[in-house]
PDB file of N, H, CA, C and O in Angstrom:
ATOM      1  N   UNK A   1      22.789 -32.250  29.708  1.00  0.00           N
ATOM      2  CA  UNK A   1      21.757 -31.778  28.810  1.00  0.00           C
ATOM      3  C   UNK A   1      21.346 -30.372  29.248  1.00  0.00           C
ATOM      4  O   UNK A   1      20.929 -30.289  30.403  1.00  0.00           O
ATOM      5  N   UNK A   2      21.395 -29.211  28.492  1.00  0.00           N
ATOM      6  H   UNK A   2      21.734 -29.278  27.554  1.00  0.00           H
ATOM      7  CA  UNK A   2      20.823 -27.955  28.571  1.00  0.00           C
ATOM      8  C   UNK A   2      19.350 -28.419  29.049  1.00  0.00           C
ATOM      9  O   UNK A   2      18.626 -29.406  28.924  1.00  0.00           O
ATOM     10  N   UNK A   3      19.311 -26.915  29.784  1.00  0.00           N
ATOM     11  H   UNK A   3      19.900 -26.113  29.886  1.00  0.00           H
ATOM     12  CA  UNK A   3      17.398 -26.855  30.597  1.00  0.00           C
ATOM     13  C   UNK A   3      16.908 -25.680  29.133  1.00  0.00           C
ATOM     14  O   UNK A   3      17.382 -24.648  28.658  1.00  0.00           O
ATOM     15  N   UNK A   4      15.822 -26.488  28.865  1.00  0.00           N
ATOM     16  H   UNK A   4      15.437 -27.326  29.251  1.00  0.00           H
ATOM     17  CA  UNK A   4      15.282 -25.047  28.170  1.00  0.00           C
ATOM     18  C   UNK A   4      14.886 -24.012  28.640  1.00  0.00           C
ATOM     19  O   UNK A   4      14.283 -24.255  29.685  1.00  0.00           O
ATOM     20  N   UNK A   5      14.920 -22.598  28.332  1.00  0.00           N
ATOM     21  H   UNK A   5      15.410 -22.401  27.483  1.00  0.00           H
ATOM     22  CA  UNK A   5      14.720 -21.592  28.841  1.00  0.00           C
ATOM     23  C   UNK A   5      12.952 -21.730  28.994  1.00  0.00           C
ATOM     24  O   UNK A   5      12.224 -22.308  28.187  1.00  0.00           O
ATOM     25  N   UNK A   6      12.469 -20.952  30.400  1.00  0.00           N
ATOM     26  H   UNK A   6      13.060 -20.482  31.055  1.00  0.00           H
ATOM     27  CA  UNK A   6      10.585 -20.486  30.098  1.00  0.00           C
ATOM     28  C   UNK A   6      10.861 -19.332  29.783  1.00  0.00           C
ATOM     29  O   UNK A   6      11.969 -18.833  29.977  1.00  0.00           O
ATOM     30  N   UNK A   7       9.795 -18.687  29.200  1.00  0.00           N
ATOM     31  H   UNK A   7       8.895 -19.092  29.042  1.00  0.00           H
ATOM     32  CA  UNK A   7       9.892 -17.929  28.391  1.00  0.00           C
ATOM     33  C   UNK A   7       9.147 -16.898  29.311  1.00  0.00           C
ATOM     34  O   UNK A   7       8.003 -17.202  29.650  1.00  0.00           O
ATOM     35  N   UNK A   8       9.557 -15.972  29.654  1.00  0.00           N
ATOM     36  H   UNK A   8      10.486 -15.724  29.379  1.00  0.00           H
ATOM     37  CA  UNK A   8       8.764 -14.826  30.413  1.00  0.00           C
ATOM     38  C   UNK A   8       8.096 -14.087  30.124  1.00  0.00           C
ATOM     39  O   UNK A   8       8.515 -13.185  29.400  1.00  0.00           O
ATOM     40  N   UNK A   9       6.525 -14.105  30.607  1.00  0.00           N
ATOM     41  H   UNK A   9       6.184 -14.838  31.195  1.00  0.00           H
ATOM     42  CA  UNK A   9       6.213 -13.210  29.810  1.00  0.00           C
ATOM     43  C   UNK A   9       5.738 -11.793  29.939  1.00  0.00           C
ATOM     44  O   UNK A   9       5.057 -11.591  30.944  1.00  0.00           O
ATOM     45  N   UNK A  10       5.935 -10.798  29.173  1.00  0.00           N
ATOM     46  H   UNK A  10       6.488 -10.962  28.356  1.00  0.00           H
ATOM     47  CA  UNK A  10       6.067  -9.193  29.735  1.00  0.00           C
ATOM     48  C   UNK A  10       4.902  -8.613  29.148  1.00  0.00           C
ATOM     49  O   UNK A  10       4.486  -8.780  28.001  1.00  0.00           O
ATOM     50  N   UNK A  11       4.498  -8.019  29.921  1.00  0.00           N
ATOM     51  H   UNK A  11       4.836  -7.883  30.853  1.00  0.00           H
ATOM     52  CA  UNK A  11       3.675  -7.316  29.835  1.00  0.00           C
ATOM     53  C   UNK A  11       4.507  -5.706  28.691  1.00  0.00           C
ATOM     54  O   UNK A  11       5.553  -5.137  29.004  1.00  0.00           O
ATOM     55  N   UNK A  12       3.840  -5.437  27.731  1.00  0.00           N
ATOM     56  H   UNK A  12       2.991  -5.899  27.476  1.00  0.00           H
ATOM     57  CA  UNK A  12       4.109  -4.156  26.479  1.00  0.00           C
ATOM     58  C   UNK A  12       3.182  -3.016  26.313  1.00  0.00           C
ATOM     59  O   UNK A  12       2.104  -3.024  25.718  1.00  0.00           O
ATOM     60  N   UNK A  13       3.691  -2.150  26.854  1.00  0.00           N
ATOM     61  H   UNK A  13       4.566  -2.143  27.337  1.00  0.00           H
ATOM     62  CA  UNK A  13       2.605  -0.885  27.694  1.00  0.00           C
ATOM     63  C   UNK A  13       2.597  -0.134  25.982  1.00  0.00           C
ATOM     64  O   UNK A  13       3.631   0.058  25.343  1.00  0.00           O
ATOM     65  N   UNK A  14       0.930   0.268  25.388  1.00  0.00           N
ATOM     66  H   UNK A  14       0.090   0.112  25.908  1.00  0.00           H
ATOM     67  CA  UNK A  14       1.111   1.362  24.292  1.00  0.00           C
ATOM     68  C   UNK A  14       0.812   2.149  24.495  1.00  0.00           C
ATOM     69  O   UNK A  14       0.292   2.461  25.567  1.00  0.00           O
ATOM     70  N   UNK A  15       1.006   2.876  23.516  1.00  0.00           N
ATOM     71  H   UNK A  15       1.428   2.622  22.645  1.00  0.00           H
ATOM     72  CA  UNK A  15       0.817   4.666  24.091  1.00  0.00           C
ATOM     73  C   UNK A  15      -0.526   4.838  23.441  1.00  0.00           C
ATOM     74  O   UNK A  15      -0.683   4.376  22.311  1.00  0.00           O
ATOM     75  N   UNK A  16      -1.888   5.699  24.282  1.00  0.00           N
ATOM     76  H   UNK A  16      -1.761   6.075  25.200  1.00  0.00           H
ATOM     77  CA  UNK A  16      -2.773   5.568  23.343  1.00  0.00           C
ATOM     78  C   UNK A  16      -2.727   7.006  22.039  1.00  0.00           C
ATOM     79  O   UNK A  16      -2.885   8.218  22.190  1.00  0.00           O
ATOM     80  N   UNK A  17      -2.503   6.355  21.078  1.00  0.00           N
ATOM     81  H   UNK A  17      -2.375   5.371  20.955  1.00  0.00           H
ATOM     82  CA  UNK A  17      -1.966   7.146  19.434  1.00  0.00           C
ATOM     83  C   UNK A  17      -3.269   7.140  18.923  1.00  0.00           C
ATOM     84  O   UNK A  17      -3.085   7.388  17.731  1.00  0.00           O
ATOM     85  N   UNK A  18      -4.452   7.010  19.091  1.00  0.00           N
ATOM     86  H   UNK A  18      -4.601   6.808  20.059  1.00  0.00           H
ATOM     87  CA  UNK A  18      -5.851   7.366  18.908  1.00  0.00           C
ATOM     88  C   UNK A  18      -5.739   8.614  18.538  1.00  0.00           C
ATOM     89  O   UNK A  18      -5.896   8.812  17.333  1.00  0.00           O
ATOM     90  N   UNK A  19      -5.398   9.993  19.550  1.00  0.00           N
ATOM     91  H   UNK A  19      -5.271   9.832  20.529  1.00  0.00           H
ATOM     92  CA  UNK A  19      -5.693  11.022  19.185  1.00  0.00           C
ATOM     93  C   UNK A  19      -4.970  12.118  18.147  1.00  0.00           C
ATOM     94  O   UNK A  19      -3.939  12.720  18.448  1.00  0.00           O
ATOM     95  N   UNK A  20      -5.395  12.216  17.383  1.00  0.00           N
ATOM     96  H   UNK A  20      -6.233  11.727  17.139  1.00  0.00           H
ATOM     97  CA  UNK A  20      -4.091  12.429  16.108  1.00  0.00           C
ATOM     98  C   UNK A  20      -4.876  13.952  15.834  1.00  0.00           C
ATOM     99  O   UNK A  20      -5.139  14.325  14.691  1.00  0.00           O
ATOM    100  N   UNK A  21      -5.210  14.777  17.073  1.00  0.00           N
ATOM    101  H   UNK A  21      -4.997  14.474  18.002  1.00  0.00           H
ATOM    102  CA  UNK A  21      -5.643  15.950  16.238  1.00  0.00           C
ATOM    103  C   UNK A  21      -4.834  16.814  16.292  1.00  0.00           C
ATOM    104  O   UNK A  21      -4.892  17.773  15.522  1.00  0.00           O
ATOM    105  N   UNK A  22      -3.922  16.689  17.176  1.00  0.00           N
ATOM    106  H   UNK A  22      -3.876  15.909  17.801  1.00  0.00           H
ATOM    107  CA  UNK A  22      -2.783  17.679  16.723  1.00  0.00           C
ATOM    108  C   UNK A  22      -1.866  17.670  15.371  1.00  0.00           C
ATOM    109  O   UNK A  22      -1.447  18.625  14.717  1.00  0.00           O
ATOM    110  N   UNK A  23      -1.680  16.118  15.155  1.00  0.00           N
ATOM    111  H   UNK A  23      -2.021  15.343  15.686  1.00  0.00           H
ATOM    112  CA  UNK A  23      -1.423  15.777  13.987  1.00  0.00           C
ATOM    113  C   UNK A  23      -2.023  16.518  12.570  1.00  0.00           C
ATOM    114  O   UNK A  23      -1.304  16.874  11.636  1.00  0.00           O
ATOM    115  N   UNK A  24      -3.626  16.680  12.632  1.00  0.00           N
ATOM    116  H   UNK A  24      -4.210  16.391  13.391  1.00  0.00           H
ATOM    117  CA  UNK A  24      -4.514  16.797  11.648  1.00  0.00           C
ATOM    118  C   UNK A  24      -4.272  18.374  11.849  1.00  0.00           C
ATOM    119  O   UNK A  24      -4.226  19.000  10.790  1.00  0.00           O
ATOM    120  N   UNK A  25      -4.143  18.967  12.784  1.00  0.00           N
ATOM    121  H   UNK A  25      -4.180  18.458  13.644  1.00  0.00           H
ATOM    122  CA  UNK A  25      -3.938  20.536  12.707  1.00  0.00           C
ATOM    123  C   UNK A  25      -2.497  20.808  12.061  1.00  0.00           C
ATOM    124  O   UNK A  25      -2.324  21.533  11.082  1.00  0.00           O
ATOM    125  N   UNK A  26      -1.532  20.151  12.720  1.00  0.00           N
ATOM    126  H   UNK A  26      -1.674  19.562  13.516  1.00  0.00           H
ATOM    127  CA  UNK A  26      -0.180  20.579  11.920  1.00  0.00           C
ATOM    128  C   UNK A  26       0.034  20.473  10.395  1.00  0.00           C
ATOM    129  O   UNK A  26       0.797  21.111   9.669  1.00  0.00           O
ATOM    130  N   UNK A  27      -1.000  19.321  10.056  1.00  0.00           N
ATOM    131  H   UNK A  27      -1.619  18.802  10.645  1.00  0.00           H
ATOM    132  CA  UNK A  27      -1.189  19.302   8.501  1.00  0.00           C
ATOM    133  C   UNK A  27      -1.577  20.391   7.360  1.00  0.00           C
ATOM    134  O   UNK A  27      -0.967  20.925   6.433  1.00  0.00           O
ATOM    135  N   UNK A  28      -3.462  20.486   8.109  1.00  0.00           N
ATOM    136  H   UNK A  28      -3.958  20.052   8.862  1.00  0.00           H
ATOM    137  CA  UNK A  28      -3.638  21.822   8.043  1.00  0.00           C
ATOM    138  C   UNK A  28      -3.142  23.141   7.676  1.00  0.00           C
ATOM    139  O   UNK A  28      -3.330  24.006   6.820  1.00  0.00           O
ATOM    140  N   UNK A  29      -2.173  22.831   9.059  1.00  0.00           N
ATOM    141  H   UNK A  29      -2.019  22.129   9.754  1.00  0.00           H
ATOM    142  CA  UNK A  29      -1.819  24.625   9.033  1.00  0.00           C
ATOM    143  C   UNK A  29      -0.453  24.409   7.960  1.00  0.00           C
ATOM    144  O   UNK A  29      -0.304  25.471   7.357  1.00  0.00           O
ATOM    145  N   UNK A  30       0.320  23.651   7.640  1.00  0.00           N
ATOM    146  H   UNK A  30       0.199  22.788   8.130  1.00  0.00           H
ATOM    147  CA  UNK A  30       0.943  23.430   6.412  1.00  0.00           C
ATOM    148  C   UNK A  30       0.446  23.453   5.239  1.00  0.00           C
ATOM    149  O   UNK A  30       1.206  24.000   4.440  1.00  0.00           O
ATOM    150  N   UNK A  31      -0.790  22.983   4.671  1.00  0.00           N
ATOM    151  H   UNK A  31      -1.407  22.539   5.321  1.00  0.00           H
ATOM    152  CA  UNK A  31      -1.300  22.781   3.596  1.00  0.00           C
ATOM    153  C   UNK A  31      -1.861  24.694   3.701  1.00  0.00           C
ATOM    154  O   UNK A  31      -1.665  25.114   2.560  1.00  0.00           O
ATOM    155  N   UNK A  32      -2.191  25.379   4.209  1.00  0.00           N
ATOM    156  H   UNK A  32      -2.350  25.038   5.136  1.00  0.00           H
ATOM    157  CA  UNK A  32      -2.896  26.520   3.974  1.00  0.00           C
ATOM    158  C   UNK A  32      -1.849  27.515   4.063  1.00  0.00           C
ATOM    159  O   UNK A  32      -2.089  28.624   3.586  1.00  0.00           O
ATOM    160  N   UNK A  33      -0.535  27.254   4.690  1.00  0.00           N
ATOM    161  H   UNK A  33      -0.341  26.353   5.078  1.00  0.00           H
ATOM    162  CA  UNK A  33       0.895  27.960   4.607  1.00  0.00           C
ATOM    163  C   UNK A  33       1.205  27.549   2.855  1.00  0.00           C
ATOM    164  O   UNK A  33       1.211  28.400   1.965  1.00  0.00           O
ATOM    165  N   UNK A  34       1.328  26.799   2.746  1.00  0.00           N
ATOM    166  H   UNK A  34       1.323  26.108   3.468  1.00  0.00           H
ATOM    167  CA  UNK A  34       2.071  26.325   0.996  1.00  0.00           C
ATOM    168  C   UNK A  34       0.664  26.583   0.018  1.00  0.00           C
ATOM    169  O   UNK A  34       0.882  26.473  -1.188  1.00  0.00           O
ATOM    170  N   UNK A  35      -0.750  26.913   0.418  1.00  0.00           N
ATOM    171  H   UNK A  35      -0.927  27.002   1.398  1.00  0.00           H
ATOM    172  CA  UNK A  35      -1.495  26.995  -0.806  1.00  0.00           C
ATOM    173  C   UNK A  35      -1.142  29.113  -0.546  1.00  0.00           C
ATOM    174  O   UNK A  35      -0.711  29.806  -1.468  1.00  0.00           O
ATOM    175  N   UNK A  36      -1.405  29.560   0.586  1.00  0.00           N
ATOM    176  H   UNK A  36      -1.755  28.997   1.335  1.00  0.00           H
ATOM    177  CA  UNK A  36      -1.008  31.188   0.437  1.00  0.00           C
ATOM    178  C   UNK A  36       0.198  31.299   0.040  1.00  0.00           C
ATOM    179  O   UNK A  36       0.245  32.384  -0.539  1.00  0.00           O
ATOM    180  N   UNK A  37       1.338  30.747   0.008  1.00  0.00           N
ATOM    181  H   UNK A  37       1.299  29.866   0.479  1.00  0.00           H
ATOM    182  CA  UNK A  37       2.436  31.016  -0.525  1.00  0.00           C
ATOM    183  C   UNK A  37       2.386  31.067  -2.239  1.00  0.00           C
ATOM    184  O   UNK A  37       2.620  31.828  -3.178  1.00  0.00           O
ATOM    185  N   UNK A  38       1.997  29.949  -1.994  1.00  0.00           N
ATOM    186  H   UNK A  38       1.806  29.331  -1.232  1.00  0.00           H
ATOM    187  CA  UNK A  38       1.818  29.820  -4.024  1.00  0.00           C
ATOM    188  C   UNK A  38       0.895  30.809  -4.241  1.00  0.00           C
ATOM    189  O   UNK A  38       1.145  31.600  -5.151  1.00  0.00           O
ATOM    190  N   UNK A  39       0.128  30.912  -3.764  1.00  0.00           N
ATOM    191  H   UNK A  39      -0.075  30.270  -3.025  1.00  0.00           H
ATOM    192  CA  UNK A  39      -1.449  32.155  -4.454  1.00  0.00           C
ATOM    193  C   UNK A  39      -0.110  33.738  -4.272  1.00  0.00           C
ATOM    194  O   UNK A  39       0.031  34.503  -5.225  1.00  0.00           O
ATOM    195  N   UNK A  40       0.369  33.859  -3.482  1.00  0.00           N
ATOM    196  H   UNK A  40       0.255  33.237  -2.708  1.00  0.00           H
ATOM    197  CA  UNK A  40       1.123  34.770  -3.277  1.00  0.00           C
ATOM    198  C   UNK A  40       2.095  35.231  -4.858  1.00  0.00           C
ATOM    199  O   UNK A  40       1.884  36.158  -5.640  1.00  0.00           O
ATOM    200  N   UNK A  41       2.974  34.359  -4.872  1.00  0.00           N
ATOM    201  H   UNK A  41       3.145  33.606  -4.236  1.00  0.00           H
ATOM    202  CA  UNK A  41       3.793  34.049  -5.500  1.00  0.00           C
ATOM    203  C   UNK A  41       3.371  34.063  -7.126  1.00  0.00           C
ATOM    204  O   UNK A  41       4.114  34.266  -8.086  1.00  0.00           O
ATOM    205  N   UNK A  42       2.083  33.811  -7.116  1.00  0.00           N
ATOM    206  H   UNK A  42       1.480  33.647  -6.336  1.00  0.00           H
ATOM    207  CA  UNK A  42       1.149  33.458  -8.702  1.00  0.00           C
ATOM    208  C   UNK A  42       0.879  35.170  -8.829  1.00  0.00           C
ATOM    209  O   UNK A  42       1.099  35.836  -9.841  1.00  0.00           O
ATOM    210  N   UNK A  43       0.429  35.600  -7.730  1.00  0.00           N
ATOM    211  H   UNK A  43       0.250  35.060  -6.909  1.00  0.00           H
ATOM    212  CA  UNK A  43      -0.230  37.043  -7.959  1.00  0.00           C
ATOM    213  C   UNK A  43       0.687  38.143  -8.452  1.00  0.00           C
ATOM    214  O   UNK A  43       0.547  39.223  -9.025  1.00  0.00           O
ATOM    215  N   UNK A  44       1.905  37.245  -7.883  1.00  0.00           N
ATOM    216  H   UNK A  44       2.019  36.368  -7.418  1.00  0.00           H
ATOM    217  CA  UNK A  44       3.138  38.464  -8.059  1.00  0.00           C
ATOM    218  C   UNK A  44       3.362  38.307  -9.825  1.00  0.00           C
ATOM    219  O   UNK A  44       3.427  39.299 -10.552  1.00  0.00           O
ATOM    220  N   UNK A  45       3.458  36.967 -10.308  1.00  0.00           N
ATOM    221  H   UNK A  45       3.406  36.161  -9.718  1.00  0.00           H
ATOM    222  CA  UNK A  45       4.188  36.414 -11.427  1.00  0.00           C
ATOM    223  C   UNK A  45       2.832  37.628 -12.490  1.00  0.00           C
ATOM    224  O   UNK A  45       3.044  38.679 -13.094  1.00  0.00           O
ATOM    225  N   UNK A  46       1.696  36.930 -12.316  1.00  0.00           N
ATOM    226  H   UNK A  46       1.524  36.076 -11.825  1.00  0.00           H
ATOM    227  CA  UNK A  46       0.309  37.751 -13.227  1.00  0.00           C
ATOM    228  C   UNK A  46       0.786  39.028 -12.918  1.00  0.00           C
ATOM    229  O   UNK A  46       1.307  39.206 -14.019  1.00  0.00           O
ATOM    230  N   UNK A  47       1.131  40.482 -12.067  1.00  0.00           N
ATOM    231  H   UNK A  47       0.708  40.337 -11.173  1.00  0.00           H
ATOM    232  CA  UNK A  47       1.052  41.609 -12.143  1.00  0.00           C
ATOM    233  C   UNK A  47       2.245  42.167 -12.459  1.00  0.00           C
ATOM    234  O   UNK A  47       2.581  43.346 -12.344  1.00  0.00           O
ATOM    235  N   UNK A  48       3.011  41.023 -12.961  1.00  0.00           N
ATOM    236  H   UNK A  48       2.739  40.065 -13.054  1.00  0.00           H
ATOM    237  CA  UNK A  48       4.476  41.524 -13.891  1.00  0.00           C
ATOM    238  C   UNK A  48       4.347  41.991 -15.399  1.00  0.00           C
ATOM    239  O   UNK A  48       4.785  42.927 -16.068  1.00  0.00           O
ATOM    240  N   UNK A  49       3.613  40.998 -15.591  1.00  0.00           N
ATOM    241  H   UNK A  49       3.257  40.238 -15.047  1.00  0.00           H
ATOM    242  CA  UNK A  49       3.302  40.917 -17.068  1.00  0.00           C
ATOM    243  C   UNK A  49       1.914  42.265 -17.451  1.00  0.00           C
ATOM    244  O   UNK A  49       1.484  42.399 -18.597  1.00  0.00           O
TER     245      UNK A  49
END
């Protein structure tokens, strides 16, 4: 007859991912890169015409 296995148990280390402000800055500085690009890009299109 097979032994059942015990089951060991491990300890699962997390990373603390709480601080997300670098996150919230890289967003940021994307969202205000793609809104000056477009304002850019709009200003050019209006002083064609």
């Amino acid at each position: 007859m097979a032994k059942p296995e015990l089951r060991q148990k491990t300890k699962v280390e997390y990373e603390d991912s709480s601080s997300l402000k670098g996150t919230l800055a890289s967003v940021f500085f994307l969202g205000f890169f793609l809104i000056i690009t477009w304002l850019g890009v709009f200003y050019l299109f209006i002083n064609r015409f």
